[in-house]
N, C-alpha and C positions, 0 to 999 in steps of 0.2 A: 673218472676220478674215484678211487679208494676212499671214501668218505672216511671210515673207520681210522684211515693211515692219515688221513688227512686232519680229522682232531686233532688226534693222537699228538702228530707234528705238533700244530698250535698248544697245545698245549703244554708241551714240553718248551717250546720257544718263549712262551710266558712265563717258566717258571723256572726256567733257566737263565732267562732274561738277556737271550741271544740265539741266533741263527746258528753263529758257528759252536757255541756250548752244547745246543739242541743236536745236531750232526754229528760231532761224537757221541752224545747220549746214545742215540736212535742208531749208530754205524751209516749214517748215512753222508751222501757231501751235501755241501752248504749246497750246492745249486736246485740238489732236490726238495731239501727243507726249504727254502725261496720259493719250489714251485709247486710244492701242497699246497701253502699258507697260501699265495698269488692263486691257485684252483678256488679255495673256498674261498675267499673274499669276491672271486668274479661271480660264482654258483650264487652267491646271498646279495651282491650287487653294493657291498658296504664296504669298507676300509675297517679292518679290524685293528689295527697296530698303525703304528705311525713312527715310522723308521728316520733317524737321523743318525747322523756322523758318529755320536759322544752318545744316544742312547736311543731305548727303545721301549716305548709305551701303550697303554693298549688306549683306543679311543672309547668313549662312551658303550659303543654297541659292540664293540668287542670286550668290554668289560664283562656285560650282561651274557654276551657268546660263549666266554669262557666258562662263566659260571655254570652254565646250564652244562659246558659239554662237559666238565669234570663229574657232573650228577650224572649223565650220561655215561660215562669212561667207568666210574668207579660202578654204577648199579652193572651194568654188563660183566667186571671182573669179581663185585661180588655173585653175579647168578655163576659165575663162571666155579668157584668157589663149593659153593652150596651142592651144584652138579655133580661134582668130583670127589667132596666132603665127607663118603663114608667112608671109613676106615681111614683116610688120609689125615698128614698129622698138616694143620695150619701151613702155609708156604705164600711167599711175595715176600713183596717191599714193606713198609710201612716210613714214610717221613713223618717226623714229630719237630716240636720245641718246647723248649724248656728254660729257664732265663740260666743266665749262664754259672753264676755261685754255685744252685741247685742244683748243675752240674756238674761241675769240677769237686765238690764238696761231698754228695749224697747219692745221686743219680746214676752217674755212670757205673757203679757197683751193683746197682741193682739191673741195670739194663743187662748186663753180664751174667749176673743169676738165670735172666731171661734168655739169654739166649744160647747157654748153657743146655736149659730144656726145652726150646724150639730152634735148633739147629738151621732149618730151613727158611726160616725168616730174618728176612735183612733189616736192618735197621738205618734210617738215614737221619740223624740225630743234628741239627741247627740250635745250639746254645748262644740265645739272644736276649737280652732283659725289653726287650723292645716285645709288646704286644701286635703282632700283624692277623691281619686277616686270613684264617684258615684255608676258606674257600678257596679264596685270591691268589695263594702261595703252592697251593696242592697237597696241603697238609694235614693230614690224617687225624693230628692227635695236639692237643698241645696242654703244658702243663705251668702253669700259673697261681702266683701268691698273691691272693684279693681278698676286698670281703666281700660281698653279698656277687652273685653273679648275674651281670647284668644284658647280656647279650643273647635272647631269648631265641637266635638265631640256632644256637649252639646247645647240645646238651651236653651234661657234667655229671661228675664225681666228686664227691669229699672225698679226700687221701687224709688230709691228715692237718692237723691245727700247727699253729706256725709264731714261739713267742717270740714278742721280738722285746729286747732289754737294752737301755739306755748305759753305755759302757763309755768310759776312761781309763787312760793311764793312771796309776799311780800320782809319776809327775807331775802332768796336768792335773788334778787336783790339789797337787802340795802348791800349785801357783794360783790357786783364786781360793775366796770364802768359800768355806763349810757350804754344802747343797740342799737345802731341805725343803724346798717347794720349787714348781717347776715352773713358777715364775721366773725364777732366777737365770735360767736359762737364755733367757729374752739376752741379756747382757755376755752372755760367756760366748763361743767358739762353736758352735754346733755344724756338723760334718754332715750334708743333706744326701738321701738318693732321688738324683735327679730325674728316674723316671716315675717317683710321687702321682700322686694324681695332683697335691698340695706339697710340693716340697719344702715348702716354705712354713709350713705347719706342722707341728705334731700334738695329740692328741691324749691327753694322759686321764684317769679313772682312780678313783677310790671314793672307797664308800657312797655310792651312789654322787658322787660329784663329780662332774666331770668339766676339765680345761683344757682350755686352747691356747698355744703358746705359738706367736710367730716368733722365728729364729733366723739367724742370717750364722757366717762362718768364712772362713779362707776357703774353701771345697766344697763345691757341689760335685759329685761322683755316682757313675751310672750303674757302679759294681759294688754289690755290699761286701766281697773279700776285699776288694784294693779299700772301700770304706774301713775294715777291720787292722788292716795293714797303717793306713794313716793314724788311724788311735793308736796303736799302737807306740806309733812315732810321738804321742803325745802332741797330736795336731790339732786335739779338741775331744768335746762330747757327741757321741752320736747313736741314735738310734738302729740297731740291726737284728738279726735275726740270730734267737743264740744259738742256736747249732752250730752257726759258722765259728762261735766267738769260744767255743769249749777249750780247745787248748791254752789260746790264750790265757784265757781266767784261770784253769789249774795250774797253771804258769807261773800265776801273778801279775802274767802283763798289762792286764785291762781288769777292771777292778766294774761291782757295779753299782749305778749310781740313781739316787729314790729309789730301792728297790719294792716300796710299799707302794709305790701307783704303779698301773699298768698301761699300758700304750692299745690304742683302738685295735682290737684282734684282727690277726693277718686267716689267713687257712690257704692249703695248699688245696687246688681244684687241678683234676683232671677234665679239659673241654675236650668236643669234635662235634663236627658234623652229625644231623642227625640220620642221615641216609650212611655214615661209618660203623654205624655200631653193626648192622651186619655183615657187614666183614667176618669172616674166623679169624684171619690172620690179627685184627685188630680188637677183636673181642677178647681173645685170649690175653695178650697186651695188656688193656683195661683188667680184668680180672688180676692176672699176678699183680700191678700194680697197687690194687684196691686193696688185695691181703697181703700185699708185703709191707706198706705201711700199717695196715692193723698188726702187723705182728711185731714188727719195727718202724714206732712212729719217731720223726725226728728227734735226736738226741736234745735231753736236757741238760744243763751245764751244773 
């Protein structure tokens, strides 16, 4: 058994999350990807995956197998890297995420810049608002609007701060009372993003005081552009991030609302792996990133 082919496989069948997706990947046929994974699973005496009909899972100890060979897979192509790295310009893959507004909105123009000046680096770009497990997924880089960062597993970058402004229609303000504390709020139409950590909360500031308002609405929604889109429609009040919301407001179409309290600060983090950052191909990545938001930080409205 090719041990090295024999990862490789598993691992691409994990995070492609199929035999026959992993097969094309790798050009190989389903029967061979079947009979690496069925090699290493009989060599280590354990069931690593746990194959049904409708889907495919990894068991405990293939959990922990995976993890380790992706440390393995990736330390081997970075020496591979390092080896070949003088004079050579960066080259591979890189898979990334990014939630998906910040990319329809901001990101994919700068990935373009990027790859403008690394020609030979691919990009495999997954726009998800959904936070997944880097390791888990085989993903190099991921980029995320938090506050404090929490997952000690992972190191990071500040990119860049992230305001986020309480906006309405026009309309919908001409149909309820005047707004002037965010109490009021409790009562009106408030448009949540459901992947919050508190969606059901928001958290506003001045002058060193700070409240907590629970809110309820017609719309919990997982995308803050379709969130921007529903205000629009005059579907309520909602909290977003205003870079998304610039045209609208020079527009006139969303208008904004307590603009003297602020909302608990978002910041944009670039995470990964701590065994990615030496990577070339991925280091460079990180770098433009870092100075392209210092030179262009998210638009203000």
């Amino acid at each position: 058994m090719d041990r090295f082919q024999a990862l490789n496989t598993f691992r691409r069948v994990v995070e492609l999350e199929g035999f026959a997706a992993a097969a094309r990947d790798l050009n190989l046929s389903n029967a061979s990807v079947s009979k690496h994974v069925s090699q290493l699973e009989a060599r280590l005496g354990v069931a690593l995956l746990v194959r049904t009909t409708r889907r495919l899972s990894l068991t405990d100890a293939g959990r922990d197998y995976y993890r380790h060979s992706v440390h393995i897979l990736d330390t081997l192509s970075e020496a591979d890297d390092q080896a070949g790295a003088a004079g050579a310009r960066p080259h591979g893959l890189i898979r990334m995420t990014a939630p998906m507004s910040l990319g329809l909105a901001d990101l994919t123009d700068r990935l373009v810049d990027f790859r403008e000046q690394n020609t030979e680096i691919t990009l495999d770009v997954v726009l998800d608002d959904r936070q997944v497990d880097l390791v888990e997924h085989g993903l190099d880089l991921a980029i995320r609007g938090t506050g404090p960062m929490k997952d000690s597993s992972l190191r990071g970058r500040w990119l860049t701060g992230m305001d986020r402004w309480l906006l309405a229609s026009p309309a919908y303000l001409e149909s309820c009372p005047a707004i002037t504390e965010p109490a009021q709020l409790e009562a009106l139409d408030c448009l949540a993003y459901s992947h919050n950590a508190t969606p059901g909360k928001w958290l506003f500031s001045r002058d060193g005081q700070t409240v907590e308002v629970a809110i309820d609405g017609p719309m919990r929604i997982s995308n803050s552009i379709a969130i921007v889109s529903a205000l629009i429609r005059g579907q309520g009040i909602g909290l977003v991030p205003a870079f998304l919301a610039q045209q609208a407001i020079a527009e006139g179409r969303l208008v904004r609302v307590l603009p003297a309290w602020t909302s608990d600060p978002r910041d944009l983090h670039l995470l990964y792996p701590d065994h990615r950052e030496h990577s070339a191909r991925v280091r460079a990545l990180i770098d433009f990133l870092v100075e392209s938001y210092r030179q262009r930080p998210l638009a203000r409205p």
